[in-house]
VOLO-238345 format. One record per residue (C-alpha): residue in one letter; x, y negated, z negated. Coordinates in nm, 4 decimals, decimal comma. Layout:
<r aa="A" c1="X" c2="Y" c3="Z"/>
...
END
This chain:
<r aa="X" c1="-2,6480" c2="-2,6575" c3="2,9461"/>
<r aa="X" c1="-2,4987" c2="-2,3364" c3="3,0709"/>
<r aa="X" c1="-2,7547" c2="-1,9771" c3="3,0502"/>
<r aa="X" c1="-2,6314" c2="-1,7783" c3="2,7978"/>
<r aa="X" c1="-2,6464" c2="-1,4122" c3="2,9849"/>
<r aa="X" c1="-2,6676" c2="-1,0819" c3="2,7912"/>
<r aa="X" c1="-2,2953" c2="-0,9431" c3="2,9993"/>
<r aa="X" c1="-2,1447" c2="-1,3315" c3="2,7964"/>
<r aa="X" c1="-2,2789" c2="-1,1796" c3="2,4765"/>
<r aa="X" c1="-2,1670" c2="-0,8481" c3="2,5372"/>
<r aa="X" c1="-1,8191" c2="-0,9350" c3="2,6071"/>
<r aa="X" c1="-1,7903" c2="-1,1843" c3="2,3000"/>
<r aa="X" c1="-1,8866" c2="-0,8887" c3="2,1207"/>
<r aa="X" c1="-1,6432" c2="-0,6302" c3="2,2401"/>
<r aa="X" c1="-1,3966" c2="-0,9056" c3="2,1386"/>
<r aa="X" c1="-1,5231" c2="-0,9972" c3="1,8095"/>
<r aa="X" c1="-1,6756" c2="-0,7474" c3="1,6708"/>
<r aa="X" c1="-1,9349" c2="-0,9623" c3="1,5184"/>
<r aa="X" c1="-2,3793" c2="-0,9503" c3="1,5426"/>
<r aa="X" c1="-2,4747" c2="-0,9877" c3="1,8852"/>
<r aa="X" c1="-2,6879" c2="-1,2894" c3="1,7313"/>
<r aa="X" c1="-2,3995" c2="-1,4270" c3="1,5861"/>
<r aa="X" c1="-2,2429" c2="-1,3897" c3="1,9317"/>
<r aa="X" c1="-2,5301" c2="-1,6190" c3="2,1364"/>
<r aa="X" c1="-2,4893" c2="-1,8909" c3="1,8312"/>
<r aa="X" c1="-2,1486" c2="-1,8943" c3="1,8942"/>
<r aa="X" c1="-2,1514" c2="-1,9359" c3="2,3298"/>
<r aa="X" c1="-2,4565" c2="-2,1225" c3="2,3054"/>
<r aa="X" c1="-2,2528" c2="-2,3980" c3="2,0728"/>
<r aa="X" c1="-1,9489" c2="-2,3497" c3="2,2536"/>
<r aa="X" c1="-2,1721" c2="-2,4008" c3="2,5763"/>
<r aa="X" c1="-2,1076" c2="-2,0580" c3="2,7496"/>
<r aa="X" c1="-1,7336" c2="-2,0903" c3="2,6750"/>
<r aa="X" c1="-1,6244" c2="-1,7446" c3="2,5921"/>
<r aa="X" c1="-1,2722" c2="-1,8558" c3="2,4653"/>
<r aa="X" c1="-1,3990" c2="-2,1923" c3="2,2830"/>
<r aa="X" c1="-1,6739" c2="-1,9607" c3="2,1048"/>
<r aa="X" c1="-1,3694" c2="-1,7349" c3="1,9977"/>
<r aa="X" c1="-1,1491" c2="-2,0221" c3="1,8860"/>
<r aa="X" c1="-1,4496" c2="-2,1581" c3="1,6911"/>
<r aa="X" c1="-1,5346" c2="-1,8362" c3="1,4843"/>
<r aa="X" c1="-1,1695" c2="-1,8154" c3="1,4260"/>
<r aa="X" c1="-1,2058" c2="-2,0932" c3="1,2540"/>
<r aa="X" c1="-1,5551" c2="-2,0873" c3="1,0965"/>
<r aa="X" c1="-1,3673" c2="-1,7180" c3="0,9923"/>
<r aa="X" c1="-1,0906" c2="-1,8949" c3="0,8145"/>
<r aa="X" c1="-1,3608" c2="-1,9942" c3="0,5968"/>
<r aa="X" c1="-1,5137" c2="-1,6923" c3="0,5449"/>
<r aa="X" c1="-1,2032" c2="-1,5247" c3="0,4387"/>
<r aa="X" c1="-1,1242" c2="-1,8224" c3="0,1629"/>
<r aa="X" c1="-1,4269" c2="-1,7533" c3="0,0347"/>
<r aa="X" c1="-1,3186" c2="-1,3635" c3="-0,0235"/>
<r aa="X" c1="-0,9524" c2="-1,4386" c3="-0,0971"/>
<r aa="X" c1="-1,0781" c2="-1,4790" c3="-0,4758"/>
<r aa="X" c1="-1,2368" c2="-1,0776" c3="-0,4729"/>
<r aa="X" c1="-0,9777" c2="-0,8251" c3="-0,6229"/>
<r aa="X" c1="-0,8714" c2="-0,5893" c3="-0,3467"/>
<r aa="X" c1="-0,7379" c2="-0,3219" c3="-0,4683"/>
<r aa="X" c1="-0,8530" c2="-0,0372" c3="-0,3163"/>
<r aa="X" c1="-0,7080" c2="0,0174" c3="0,0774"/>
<r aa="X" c1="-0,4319" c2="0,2501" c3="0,2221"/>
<r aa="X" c1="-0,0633" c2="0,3222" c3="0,2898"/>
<r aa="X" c1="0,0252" c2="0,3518" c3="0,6101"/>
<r aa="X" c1="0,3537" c2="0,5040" c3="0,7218"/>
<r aa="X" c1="0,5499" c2="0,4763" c3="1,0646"/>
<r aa="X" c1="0,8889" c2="0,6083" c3="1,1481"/>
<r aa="X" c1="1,1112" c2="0,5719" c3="1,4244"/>
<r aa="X" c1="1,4031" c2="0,7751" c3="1,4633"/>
<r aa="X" c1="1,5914" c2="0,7325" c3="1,1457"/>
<r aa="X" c1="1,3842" c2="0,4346" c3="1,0155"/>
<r aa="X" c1="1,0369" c2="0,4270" c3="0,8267"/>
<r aa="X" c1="0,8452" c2="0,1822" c3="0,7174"/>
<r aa="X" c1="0,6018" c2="0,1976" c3="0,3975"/>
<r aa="X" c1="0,2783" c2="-0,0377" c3="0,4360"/>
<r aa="X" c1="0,0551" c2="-0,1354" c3="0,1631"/>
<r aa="X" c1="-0,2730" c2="-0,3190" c3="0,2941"/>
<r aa="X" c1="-0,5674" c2="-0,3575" c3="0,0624"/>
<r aa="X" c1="-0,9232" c2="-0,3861" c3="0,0696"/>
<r aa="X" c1="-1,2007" c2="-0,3843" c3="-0,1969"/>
<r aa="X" c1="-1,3680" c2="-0,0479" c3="-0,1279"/>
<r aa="X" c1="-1,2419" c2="0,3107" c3="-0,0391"/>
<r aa="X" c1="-1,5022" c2="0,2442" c3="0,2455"/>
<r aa="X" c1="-1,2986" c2="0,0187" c3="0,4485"/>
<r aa="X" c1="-1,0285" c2="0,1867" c3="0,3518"/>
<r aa="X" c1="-1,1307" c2="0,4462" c3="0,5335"/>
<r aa="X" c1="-1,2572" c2="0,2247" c3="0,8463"/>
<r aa="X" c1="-1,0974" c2="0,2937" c3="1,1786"/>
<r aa="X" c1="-1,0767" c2="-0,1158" c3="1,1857"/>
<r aa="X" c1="-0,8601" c2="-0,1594" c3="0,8750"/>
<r aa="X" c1="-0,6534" c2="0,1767" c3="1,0347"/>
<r aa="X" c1="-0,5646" c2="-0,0057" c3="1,3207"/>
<r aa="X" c1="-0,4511" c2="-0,2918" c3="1,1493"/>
<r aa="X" c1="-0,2770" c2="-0,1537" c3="0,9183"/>
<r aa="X" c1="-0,0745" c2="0,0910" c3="1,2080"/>
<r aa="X" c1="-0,0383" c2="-0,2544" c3="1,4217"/>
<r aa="X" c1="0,1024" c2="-0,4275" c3="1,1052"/>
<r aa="X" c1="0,3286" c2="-0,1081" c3="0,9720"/>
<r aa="X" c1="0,4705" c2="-0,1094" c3="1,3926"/>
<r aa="X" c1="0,5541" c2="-0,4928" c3="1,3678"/>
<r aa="X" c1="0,7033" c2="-0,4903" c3="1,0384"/>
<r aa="X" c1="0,9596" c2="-0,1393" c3="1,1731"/>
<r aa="X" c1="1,0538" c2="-0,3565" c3="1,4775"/>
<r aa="X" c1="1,1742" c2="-0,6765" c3="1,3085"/>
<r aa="X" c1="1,2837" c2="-0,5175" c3="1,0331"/>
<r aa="X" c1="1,0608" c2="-0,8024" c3="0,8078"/>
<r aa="X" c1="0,9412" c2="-0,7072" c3="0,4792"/>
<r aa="X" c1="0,8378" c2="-1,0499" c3="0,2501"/>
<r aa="X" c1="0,5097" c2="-1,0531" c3="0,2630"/>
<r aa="X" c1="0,4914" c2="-1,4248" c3="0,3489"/>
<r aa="X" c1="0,6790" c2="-1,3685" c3="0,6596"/>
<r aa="X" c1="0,5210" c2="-1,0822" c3="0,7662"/>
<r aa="X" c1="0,1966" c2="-1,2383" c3="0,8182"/>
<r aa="X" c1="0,3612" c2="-1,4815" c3="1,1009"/>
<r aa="X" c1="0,4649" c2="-1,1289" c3="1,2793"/>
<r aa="X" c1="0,2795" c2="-1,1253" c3="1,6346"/>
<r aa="X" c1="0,1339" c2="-0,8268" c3="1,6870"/>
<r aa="X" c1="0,1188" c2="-0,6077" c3="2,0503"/>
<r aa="X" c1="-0,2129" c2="-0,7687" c3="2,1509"/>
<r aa="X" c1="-0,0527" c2="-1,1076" c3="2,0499"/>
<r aa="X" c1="-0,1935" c2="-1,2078" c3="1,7582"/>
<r aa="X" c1="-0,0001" c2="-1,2847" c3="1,4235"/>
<r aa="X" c1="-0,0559" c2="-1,0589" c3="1,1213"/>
<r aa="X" c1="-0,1921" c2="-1,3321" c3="0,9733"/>
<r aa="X" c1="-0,4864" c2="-1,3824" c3="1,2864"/>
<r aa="X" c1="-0,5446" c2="-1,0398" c3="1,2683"/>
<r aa="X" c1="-0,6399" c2="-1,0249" c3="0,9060"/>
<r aa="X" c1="-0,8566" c2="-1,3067" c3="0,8823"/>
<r aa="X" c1="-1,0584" c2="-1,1621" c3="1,2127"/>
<r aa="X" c1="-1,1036" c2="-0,8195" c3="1,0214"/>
<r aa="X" c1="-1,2252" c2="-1,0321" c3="0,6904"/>
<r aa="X" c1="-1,4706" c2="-1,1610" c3="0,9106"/>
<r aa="X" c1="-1,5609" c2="-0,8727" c3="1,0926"/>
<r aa="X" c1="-1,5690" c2="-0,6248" c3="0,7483"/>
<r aa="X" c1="-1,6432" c2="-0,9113" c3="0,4844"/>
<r aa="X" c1="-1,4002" c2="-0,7798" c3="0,2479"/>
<r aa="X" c1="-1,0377" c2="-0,9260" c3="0,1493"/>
<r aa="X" c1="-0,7751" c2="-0,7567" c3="0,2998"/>
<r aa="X" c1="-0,4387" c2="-0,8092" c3="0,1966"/>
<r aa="X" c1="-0,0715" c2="-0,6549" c3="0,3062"/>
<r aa="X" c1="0,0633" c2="-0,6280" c3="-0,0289"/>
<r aa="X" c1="0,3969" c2="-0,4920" c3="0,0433"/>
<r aa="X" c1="0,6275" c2="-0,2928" c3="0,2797"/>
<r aa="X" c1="0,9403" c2="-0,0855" c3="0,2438"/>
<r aa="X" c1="1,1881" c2="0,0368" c3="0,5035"/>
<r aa="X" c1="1,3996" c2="0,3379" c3="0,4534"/>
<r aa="X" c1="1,7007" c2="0,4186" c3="0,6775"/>
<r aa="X" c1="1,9219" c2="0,7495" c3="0,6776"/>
<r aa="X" c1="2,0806" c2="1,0134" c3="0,8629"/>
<r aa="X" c1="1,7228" c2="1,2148" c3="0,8013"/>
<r aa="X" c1="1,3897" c2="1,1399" c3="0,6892"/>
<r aa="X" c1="1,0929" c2="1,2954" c3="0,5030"/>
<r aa="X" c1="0,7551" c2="1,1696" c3="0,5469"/>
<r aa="X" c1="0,4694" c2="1,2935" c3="0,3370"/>
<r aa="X" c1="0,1533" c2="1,1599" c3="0,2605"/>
<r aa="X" c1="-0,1128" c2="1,2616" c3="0,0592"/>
<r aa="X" c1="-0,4872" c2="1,1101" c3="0,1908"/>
<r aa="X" c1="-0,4714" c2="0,7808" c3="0,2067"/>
<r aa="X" c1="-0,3785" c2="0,6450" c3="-0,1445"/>
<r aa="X" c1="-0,0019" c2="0,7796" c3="-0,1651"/>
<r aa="X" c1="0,2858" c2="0,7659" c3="0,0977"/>
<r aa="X" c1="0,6632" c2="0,8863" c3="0,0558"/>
<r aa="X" c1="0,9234" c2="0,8605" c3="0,2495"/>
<r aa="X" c1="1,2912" c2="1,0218" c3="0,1685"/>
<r aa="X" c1="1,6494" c2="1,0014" c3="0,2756"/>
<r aa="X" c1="1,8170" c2="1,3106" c3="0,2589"/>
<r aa="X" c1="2,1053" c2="1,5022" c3="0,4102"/>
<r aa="X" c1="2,1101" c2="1,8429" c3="0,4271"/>
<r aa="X" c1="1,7644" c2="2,1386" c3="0,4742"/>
<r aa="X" c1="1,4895" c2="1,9937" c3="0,6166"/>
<r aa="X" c1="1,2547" c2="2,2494" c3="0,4109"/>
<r aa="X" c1="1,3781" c2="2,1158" c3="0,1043"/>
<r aa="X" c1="1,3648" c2="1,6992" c3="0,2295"/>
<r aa="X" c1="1,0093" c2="1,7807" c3="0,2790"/>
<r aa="X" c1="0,9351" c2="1,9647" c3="0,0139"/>
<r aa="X" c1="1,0897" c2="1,6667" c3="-0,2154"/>
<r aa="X" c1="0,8299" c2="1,4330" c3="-0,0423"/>
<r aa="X" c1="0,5710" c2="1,6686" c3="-0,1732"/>
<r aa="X" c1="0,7557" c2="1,6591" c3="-0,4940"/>
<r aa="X" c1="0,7961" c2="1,3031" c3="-0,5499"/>
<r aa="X" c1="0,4102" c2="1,1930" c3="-0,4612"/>
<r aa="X" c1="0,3244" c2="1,4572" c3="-0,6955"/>
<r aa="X" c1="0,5429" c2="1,3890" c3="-0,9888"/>
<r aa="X" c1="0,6147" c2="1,0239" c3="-0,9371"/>
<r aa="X" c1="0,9898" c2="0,9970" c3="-1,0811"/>
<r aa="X" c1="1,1590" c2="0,7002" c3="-1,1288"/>
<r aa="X" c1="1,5334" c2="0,7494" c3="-0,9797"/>
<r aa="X" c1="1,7102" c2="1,0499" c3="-0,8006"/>
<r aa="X" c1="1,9299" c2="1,1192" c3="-1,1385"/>
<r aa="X" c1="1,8885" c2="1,0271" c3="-1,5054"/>
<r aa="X" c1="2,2007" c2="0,8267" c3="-1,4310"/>
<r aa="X" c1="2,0148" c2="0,6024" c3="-1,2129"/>
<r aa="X" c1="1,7377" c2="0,5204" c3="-1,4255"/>
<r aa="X" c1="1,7308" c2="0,1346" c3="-1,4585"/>
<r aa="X" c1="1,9057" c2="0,0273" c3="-1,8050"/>
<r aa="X" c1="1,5919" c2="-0,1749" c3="-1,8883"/>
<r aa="X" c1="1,3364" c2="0,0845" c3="-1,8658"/>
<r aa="X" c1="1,5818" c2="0,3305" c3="-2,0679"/>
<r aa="X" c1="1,6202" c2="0,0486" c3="-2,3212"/>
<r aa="X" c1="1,2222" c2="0,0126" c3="-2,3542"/>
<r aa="X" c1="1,1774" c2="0,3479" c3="-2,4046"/>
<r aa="X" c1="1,4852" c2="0,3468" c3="-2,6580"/>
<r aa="X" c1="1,2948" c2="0,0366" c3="-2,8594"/>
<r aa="X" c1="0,9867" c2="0,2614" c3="-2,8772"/>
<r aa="X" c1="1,1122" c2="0,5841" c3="-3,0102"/>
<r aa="X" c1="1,3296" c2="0,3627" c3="-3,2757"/>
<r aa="X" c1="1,0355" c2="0,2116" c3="-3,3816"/>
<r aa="X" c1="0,8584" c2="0,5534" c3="-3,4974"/>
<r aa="X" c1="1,1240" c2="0,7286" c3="-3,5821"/>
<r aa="X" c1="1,2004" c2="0,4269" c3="-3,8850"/>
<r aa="X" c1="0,8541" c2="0,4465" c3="-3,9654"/>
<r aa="X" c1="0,8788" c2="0,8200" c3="-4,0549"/>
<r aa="X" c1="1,1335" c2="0,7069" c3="-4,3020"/>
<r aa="X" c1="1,3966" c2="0,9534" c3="-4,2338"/>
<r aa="X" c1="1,7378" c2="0,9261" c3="-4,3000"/>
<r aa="X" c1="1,9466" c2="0,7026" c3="-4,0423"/>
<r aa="X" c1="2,1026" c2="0,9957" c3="-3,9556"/>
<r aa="X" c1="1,7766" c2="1,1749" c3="-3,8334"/>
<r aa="X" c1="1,6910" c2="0,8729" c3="-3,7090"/>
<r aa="X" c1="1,9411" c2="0,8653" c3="-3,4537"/>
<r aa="X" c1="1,8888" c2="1,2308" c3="-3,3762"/>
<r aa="X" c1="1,5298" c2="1,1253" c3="-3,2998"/>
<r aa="X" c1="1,5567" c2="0,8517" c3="-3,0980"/>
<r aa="X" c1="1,8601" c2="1,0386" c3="-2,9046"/>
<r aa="X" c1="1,5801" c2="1,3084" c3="-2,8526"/>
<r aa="X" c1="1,2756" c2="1,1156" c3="-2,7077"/>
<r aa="X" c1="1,5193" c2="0,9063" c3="-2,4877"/>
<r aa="X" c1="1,6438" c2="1,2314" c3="-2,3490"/>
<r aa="X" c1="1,2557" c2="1,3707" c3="-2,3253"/>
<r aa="X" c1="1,1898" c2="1,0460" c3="-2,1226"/>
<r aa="X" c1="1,4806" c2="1,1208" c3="-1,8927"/>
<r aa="X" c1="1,3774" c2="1,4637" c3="-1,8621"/>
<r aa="X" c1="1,0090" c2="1,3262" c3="-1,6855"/>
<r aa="X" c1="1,1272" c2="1,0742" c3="-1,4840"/>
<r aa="X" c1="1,4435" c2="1,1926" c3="-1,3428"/>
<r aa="X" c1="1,4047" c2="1,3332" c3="-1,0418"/>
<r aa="X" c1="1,7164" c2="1,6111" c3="-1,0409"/>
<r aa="X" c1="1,5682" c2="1,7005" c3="-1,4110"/>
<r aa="X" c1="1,1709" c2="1,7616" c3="-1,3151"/>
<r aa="X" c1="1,0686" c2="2,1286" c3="-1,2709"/>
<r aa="X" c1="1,0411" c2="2,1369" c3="-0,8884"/>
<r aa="X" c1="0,6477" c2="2,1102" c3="-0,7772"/>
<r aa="X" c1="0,6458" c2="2,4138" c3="-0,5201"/>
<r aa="X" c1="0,8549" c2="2,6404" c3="-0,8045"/>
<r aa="X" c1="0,8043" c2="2,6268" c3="-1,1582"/>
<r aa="X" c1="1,0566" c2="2,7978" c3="-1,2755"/>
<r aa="X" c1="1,3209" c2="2,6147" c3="-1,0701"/>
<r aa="X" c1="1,4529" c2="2,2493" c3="-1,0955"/>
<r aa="X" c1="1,5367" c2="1,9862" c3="-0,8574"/>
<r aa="X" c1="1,8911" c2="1,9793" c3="-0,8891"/>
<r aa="X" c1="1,8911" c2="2,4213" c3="-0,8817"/>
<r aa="X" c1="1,6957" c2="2,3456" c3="-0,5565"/>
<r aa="X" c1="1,9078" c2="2,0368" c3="-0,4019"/>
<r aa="X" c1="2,2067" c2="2,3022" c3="-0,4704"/>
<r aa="X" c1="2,1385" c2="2,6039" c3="-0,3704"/>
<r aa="X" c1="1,9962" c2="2,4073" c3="-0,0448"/>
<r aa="X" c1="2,3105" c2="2,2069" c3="0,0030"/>
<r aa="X" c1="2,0704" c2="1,9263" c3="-0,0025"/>
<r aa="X" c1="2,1364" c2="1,5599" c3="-0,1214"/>
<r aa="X" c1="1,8438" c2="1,3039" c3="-0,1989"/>
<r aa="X" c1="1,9877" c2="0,9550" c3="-0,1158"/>
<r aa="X" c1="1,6869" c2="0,7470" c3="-0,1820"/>
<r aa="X" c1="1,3071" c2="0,7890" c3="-0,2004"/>
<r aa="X" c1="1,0303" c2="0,5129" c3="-0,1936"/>
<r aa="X" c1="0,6967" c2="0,6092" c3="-0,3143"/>
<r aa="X" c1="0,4037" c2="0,3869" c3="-0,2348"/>
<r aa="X" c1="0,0329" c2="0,4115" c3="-0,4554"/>
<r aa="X" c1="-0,2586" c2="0,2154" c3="-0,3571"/>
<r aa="X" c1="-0,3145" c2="-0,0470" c3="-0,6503"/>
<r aa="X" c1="-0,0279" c2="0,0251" c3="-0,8459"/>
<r aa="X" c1="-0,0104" c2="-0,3319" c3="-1,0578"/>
<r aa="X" c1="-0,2963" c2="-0,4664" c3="-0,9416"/>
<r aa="X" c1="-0,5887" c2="-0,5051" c3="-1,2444"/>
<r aa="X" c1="-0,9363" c2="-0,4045" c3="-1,1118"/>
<r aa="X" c1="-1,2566" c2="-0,5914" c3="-1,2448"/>
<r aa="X" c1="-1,5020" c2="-0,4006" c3="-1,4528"/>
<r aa="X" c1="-1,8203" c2="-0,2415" c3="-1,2571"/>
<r aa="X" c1="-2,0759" c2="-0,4668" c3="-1,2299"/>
<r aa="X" c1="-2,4519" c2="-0,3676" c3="-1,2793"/>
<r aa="X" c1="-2,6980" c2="-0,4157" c3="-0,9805"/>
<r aa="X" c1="-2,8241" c2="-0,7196" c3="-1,2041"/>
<r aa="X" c1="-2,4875" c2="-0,8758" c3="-1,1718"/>
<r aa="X" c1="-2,4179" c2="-0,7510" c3="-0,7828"/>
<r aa="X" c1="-2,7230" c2="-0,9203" c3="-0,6595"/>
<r aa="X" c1="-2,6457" c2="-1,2502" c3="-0,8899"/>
<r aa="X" c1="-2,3226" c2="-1,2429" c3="-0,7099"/>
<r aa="X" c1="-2,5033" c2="-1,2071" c3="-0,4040"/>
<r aa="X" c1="-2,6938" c2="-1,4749" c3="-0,4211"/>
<r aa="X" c1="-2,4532" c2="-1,7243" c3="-0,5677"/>
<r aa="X" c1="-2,1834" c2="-1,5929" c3="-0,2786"/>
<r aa="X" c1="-2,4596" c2="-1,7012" c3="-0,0029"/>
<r aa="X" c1="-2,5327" c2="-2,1000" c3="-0,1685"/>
END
C-alpha cells in the first residue's frame, strides 16, 4: 500500500478543486495514483451532477467574446447569483464562449463535445465544476454575430448585446446601450415576425369587439394598438435611450449609421423558476438529497 503524503494531496487538490479529505479518500483508493484518483472522481462526479441535473438553473451569466469582426453570445446557467458570480463558473464560461468563436459551433448538443485549451471537452469541464460548486450548470445557448463592425455592451452579468452596424462607432455603441435597455424585437417595424404581429392583432380584436363598437371603429382600434405595439418593439421607432426627445431612426440618420442585426442575450429568459422554499422545506430537501 503506497503512503499517502500531504505534497499527493496537495496536488490532487490544485487539480480538483475538491476537500483535501475528499482528496486522501480518493489516492488512498486509487492507491497513491494521482491520475486514477482523478479518473475515478470524474466518474463518481458524473454522478453527482445527475443527481443536480433535475435542480432548475436559471440564474448564471452571459459571457461575451469577440474577435475581430466576430462575437459570440454565451448563456451558461447556474442556480444562484452566487456562482454566478464565482471566478470558477467565469472561467468556464470564457473557456466555453472562446471554443464555441473558434469552431464556429452553436447547438448546444455539439458544443458540449468542444475540447477546450486545457483539453478537456465542454462537456468534462461542466460536470468537474458541478462537482466542485454542487450546483447544475448548464450552457443554454450561444449566438455568433459577424459584420463589417461590432458593438459589444454588457450590462453586469445578466444582459449581453452585441450589434452589427456600419457607419459611427458612437452611435453602434450607443445602440448596444439602447437595445439591453429597451429590449426591441427587430431593427424596423417591417421586420417584426408576422406571427408575433398577428398575436398581438388577435388580442386587440378581441377587446375592441367586446366594447361593442361599430366594425368600423373596430378596425380603427385594432389598426391603432397594432401600430402602438410596433411603436415599442421596433427598434428604428423607440425614443432613443441616451436622448429622449430623439428616435432611433433621427439618430441612425443624422449619424449615417445602419443597424444590420442585433442579438440580445438575458439570463433566464424562458426558463420557469420554482417557488422559494421555506427553511422547513430547504432542510427536507437536504436531507432527502443526502439518502
Amino acid at each position: 500500500m503506497t503512503a499517502i503524503t500531504a505534497s499527493m494531496v496537495k496536488e490532487l487538490r490544485d487539480r480538483t478543486g475538491l476537500a483535501m479529505m475528499e482528496c486522501k479518500k480518493a489516492l488512498t483508493e486509487a492507491n497513491g495514483d494521482i491520475e486514477l484518483a482523478i479518473d475515478n472522481l470524474r466518474k463518481s462526479g458524473q454522478a453527482k451532477a445527475a443527481k443536480k441535473a433535475g435542480n432548475i438553473a436559471a440564474d448564471g451569466a452571459i459571457t461575451i467574446v469577440q474577435d475581430g469582426n466576430k462575437a459570440v453570445l454565451v448563456e451558461v446557467n447556474c442556480q444562484t447569483d452566487f456562482v454566478a458570480k464565482d471566478e470558477n463558473f467565469s472561467n468556464f464560461s470564457n473557456a466555453v464562449a472562446k471554443a464555441i468563436l473558434a469552431s464556429g459551433e452553436t447547438d448546444a448538443e455539439k458544443v458540449a463535445e468542444l475540447k477546450l485549451e486545457d483539453g478537456q471537452s465542454v462537456e468534462e469541464a461542466r460536470i468537474a465544476l458541478v462537482q466542485k460548486i454542487g450546483e447544475n450548470i448548464q450552457v443554454r445557448r450561444a449566438k455568433i454575430v459577424e459584420g463589417e463592425n461590432l458593438a459589444v455592451y454588457k450590462h453586469g452579468l445578466r444582459i449581453g448585446v452585441v450589434v452589427s452596424y456600419t457607419g459611427s462607432a458612437e452611435t453602434g455603441k450607443g445602440i448596444a446601450m439602447h437595445v439591453a435597455a429597451f429590449n426591441p424585437v427587430a431593427v424596423s417595424a417591417e421586420a417584426v415576425p408576422a406571427d408575433l404581429v398577428a398575436k398581438e392583432k388577435e388580442i386587440a380584436e378581441a377587446k375592441a369587439i367586446e366594447s361593442g363598437k361599430p366594425a368600423n371603429i373596430v378596425e380603427k382600434m385594432v389598426s391603432g394598438s397594432v401600430e402602438k405595439y410596433l411603436n415599442e418593439v421596433a427598434l428604428d421607432r423607440q425614443m432613443y435611450v441616451i436622448d429622449n426627445d430623439k428616435k432611433v431612426a433621427d439618430v441612425l440618420k443624422a449619424t449615417a449609421t445602419n443597424i444590420v442585426e442585433f442579438v440580445r442575450f438575458e439570463v433566464g429568459e424562458g426558463i420557469e423558476k420554482k417557488a422559494e422554499m421555506s427553511f422547513a422545506e430547504e432542510v427536507a430537501a437536504a436531507q432527502a438529497a443526502a439518502k
